[in-house]
C-alpha positions as protocol buffer text, in pm:
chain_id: "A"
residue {
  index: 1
  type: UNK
  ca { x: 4541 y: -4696 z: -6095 }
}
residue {
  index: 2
  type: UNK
  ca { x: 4362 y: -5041 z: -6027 }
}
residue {
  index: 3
  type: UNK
  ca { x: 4037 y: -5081 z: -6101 }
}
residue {
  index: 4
  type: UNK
  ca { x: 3902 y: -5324 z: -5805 }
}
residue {
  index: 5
  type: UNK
  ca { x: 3688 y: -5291 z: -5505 }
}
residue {
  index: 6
  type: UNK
  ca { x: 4017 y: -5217 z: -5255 }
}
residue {
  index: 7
  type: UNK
  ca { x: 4080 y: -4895 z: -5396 }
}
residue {
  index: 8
  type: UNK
  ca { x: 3754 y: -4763 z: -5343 }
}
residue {
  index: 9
  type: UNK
  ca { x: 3692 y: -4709 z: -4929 }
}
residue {
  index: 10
  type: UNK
  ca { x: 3400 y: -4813 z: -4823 }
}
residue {
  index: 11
  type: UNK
  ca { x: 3147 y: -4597 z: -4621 }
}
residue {
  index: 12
  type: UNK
  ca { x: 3216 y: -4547 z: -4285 }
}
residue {
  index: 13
  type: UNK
  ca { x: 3013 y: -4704 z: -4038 }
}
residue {
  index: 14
  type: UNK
  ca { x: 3000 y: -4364 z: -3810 }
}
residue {
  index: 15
  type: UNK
  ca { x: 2946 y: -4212 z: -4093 }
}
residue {
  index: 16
  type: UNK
  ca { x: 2595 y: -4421 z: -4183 }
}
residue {
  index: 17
  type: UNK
  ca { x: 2518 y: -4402 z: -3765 }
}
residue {
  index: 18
  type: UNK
  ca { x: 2551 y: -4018 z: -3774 }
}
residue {
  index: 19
  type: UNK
  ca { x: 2274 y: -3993 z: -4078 }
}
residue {
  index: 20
  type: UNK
  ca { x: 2002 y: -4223 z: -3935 }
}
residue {
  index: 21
  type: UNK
  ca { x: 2040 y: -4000 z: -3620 }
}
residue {
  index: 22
  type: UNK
  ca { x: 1965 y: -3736 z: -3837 }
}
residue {
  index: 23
  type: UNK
  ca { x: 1710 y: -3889 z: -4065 }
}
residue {
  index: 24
  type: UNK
  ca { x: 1526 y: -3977 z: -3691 }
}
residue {
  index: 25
  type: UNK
  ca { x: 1516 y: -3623 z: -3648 }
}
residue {
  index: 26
  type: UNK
  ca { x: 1411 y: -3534 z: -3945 }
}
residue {
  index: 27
  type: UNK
  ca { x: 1130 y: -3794 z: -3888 }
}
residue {
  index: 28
  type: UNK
  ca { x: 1041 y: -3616 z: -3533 }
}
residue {
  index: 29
  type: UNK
  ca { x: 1039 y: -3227 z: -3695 }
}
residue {
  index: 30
  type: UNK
  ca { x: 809 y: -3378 z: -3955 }
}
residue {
  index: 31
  type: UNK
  ca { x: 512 y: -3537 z: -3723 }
}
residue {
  index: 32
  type: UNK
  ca { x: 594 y: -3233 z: -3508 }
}
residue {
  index: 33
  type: UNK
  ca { x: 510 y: -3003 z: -3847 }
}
residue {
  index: 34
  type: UNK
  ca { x: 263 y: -3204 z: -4001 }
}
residue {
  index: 35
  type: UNK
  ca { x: 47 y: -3210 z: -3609 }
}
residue {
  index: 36
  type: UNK
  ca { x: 106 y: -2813 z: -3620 }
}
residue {
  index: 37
  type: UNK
  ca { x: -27 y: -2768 z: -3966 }
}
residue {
  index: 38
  type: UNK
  ca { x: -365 y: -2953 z: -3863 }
}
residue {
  index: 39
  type: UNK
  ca { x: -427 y: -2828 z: -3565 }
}
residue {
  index: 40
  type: UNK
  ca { x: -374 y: -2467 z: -3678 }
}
residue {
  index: 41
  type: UNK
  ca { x: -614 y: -2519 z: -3992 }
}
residue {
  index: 42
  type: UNK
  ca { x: -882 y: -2682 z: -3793 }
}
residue {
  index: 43
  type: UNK
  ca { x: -913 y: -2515 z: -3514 }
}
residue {
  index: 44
  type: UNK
  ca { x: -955 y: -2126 z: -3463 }
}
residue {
  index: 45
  type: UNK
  ca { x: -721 y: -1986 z: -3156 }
}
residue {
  index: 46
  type: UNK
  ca { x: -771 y: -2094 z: -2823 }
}
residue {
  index: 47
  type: UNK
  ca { x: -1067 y: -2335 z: -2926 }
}
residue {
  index: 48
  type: UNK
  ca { x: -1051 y: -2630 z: -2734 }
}
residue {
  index: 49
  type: UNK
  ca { x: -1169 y: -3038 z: -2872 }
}
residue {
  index: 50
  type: UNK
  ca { x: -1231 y: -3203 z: -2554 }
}
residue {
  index: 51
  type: UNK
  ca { x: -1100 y: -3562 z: -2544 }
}
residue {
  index: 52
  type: UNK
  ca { x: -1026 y: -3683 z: -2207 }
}
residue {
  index: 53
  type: UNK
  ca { x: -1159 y: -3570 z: -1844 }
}
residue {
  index: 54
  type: UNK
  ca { x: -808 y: -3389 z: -1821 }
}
residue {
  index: 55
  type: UNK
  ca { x: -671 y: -3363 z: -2180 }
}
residue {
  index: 56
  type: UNK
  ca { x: -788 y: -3164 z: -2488 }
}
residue {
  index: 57
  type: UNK
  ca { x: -650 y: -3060 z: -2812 }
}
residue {
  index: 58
  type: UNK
  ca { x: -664 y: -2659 z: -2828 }
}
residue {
  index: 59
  type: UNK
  ca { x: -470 y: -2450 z: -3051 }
}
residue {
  index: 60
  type: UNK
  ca { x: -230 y: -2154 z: -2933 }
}
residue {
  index: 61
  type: UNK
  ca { x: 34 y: -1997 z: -2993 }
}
residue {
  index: 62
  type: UNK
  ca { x: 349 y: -1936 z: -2740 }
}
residue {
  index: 63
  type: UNK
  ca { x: 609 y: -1625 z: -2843 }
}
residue {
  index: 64
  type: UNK
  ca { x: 802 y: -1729 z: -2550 }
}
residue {
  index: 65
  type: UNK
  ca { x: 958 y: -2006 z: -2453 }
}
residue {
  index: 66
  type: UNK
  ca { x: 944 y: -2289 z: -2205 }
}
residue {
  index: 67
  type: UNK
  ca { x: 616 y: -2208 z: -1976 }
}
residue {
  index: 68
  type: UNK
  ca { x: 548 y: -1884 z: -2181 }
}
residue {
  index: 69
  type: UNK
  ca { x: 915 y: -1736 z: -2057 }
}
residue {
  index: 70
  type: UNK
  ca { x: 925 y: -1390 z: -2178 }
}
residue {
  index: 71
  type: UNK
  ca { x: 596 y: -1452 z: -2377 }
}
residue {
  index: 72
  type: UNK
  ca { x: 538 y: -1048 z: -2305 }
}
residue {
  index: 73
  type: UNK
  ca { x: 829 y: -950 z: -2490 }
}
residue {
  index: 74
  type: UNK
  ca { x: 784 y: -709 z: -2774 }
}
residue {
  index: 75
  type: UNK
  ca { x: 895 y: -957 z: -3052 }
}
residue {
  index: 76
  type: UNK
  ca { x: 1318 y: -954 z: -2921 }
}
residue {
  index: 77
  type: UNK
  ca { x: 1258 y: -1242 z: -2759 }
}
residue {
  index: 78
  type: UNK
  ca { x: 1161 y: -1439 z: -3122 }
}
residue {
  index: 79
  type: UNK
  ca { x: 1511 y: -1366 z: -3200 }
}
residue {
  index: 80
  type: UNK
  ca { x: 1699 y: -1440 z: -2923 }
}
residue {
  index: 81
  type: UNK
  ca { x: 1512 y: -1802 z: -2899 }
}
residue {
  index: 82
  type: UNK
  ca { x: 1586 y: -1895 z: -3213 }
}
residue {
  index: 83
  type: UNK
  ca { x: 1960 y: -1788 z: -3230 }
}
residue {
  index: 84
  type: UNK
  ca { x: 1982 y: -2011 z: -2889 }
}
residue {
  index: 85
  type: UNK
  ca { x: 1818 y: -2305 z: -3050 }
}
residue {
  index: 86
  type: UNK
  ca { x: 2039 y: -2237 z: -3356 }
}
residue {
  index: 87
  type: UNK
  ca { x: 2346 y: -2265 z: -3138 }
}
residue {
  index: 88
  type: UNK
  ca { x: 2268 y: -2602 z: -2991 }
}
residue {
  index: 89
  type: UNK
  ca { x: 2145 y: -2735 z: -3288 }
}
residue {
  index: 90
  type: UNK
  ca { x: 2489 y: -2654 z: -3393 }
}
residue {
  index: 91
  type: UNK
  ca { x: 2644 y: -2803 z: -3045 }
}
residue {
  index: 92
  type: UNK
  ca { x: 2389 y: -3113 z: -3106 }
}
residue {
  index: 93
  type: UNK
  ca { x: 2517 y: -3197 z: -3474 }
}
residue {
  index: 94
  type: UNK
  ca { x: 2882 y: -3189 z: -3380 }
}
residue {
  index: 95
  type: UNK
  ca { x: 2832 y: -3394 z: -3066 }
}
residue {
  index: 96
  type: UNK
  ca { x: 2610 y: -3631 z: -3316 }
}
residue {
  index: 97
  type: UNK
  ca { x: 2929 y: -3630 z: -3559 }
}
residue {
  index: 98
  type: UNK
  ca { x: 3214 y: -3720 z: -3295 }
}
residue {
  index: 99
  type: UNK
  ca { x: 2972 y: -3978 z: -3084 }
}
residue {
  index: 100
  type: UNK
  ca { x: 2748 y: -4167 z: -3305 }
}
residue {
  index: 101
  type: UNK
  ca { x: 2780 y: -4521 z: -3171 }
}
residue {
  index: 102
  type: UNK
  ca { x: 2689 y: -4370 z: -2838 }
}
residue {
  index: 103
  type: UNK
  ca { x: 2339 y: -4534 z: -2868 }
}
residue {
  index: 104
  type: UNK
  ca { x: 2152 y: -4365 z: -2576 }
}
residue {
  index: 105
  type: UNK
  ca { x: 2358 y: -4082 z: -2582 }
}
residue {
  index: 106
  type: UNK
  ca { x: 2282 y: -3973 z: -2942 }
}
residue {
  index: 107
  type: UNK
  ca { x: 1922 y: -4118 z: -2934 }
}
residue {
  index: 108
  type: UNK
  ca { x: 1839 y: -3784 z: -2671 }
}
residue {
  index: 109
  type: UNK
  ca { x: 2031 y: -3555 z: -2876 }
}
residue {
  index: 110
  type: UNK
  ca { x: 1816 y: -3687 z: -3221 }
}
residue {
  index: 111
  type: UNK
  ca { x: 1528 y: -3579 z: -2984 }
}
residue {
  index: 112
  type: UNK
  ca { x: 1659 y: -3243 z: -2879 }
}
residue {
  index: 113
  type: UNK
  ca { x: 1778 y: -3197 z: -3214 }
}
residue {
  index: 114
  type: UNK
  ca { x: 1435 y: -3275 z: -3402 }
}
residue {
  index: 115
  type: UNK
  ca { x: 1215 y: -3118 z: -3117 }
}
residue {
  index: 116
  type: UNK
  ca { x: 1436 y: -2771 z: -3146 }
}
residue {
  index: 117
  type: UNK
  ca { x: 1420 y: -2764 z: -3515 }
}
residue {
  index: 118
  type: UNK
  ca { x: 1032 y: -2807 z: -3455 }
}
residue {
  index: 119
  type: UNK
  ca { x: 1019 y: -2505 z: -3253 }
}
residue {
  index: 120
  type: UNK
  ca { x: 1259 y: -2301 z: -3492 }
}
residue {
  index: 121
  type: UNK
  ca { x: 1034 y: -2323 z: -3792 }
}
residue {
  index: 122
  type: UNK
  ca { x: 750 y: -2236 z: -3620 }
}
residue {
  index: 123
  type: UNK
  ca { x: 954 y: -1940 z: -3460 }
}
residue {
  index: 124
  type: UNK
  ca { x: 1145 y: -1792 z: -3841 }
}
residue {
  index: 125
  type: UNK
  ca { x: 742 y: -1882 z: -4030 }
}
residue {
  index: 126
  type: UNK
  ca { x: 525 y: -1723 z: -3783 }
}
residue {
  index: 127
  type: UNK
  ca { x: 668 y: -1503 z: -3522 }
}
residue {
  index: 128
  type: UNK
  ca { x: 531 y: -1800 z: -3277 }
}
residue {
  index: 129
  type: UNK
  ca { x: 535 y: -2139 z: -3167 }
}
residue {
  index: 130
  type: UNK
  ca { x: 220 y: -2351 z: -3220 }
}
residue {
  index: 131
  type: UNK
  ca { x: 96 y: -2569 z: -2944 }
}
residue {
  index: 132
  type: UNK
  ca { x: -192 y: -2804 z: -2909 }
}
residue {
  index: 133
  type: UNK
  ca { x: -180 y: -3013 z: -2643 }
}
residue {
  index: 134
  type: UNK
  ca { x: -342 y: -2931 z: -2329 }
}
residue {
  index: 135
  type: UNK
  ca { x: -364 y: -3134 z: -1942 }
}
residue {
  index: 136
  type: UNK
  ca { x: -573 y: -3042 z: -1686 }
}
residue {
  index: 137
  type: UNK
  ca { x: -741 y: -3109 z: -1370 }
}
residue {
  index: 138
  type: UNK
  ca { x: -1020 y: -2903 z: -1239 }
}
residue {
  index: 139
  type: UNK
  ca { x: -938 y: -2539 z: -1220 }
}
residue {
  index: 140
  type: UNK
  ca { x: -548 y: -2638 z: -1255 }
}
residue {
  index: 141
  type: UNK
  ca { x: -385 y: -2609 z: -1625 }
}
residue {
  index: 142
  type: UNK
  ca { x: -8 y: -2742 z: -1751 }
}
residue {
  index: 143
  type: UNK
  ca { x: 67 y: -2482 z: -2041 }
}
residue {
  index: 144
  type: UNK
  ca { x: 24 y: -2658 z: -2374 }
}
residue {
  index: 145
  type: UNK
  ca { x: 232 y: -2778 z: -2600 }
}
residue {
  index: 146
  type: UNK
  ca { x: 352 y: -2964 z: -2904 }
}
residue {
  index: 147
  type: UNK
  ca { x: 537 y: -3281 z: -3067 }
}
residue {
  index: 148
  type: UNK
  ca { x: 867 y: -3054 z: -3065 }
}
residue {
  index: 149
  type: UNK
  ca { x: 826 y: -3013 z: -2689 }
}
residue {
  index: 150
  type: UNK
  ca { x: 747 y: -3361 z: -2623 }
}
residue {
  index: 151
  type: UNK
  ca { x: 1063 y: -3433 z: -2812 }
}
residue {
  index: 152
  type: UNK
  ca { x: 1284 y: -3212 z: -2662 }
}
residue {
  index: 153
  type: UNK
  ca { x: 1151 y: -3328 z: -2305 }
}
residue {
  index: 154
  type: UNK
  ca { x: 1236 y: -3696 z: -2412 }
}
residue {
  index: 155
  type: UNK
  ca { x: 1540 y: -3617 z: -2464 }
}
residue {
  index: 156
  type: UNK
  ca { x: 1654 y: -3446 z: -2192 }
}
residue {
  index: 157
  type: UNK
  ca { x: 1521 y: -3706 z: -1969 }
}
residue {
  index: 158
  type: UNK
  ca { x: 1753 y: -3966 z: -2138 }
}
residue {
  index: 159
  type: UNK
  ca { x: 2054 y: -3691 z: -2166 }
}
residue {
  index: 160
  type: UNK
  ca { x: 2004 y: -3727 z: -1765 }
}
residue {
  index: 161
  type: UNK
  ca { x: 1959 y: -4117 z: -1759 }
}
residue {
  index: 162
  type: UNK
  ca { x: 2279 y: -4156 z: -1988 }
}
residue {
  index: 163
  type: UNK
  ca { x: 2468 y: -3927 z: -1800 }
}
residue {
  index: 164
  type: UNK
  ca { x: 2402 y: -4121 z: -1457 }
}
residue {
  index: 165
  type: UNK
  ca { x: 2466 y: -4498 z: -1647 }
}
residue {
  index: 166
  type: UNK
  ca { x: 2788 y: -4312 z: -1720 }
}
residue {
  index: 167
  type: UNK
  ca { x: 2830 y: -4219 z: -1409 }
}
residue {
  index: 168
  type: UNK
  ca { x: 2768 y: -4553 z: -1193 }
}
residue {
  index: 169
  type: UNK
  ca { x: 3035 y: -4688 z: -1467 }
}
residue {
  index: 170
  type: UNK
  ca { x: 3298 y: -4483 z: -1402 }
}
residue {
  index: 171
  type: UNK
  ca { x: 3188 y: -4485 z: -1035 }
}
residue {
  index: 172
  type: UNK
  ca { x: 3232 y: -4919 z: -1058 }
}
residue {
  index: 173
  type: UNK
  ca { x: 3539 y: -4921 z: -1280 }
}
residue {
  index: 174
  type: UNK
  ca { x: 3708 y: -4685 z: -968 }
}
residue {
  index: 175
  type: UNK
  ca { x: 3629 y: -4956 z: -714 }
}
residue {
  index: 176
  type: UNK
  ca { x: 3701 y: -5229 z: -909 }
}
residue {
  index: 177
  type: UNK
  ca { x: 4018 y: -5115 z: -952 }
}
residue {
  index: 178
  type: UNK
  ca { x: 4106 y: -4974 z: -612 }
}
């Protein structure tokens, strides 16, 4: 067998797109950890740091989901989030795999990806997720939340925004060959 360069392939170029989605996720579940670790060892729950006329950093914990969804339950509901987040991290990986030069397309899922791993940790370690961010106005409150959250909203917002670009293409390519 020859001994030169040609008989050894060379990586793929999907191949290297696919991991630095991945490694940008990774980067996202690690400020997303590293924010829930601090805020949870310097602050005692539901103590509040005031920073802003309508933003503090607080610390609690959420055994729900989105908007405390099913917060209530009697610990099911721990299970049945993280086996749904399991699932499309699954989904999310696979779509990663077979569309990686997608740019926009794969740059929401690395968001949802990271943002749902977030949550999952936090979900298997403590029975909860931890959230620390906190808007406000007056009497009115948005639940708090987290990095992972943050992440996961970014990312469905561009999901959306790709999947109108797409869209208006396929929309312009019709008429411009009608």
């Amino acid at each position: 067998m020859p001994n030169d360069a040609s008989s050894h392939p060379s990586p793929r170029p999907n191949s290297s797109r696919f991991w630095a989605w991945i490694a940008g996720a990774l980067a996202i579940i690690a400020l997303d950890q590293v924010t829930k670790i601090y805020f949870d060892s310097h602050l005692s729950y539901g103590e509040r740091w005031p920073l802003l006329p309508f933003f503090d950093f607080t610390l609690l914990y959420n055994p729900g989901a989105a908007f405390s969804f099913l917060a209530n339950g009697q610990g099911w509901q721990r299970w049945l989030f993280t086996v749904i987040a399991l699932g499309a991290i699954g989904l999310i990986i696979h779509l990663l795999r077979r569309h990686p030069g997608q740019s926009l397309f794969c740059a929401s899922l690395m968001c949802i990806l990271g943002g749902a791993i977030g949550n999952v940790i936090d979900r298997i370690q403590h029975g909860h997720v931890i959230d620390f961010l906190l808007f406000y106005w007056n009497n009115w409150y948005f639940p708090a939340f987290n990095v992972a959250d943050v992440s996961i909203t970014c990312g469905a917002v561009l999901l959306v925004y790709d999947e109108l670009r797409r869209m208006r293409r396929e929309k312009n390519k019709s008429r411009e060959s009608a």
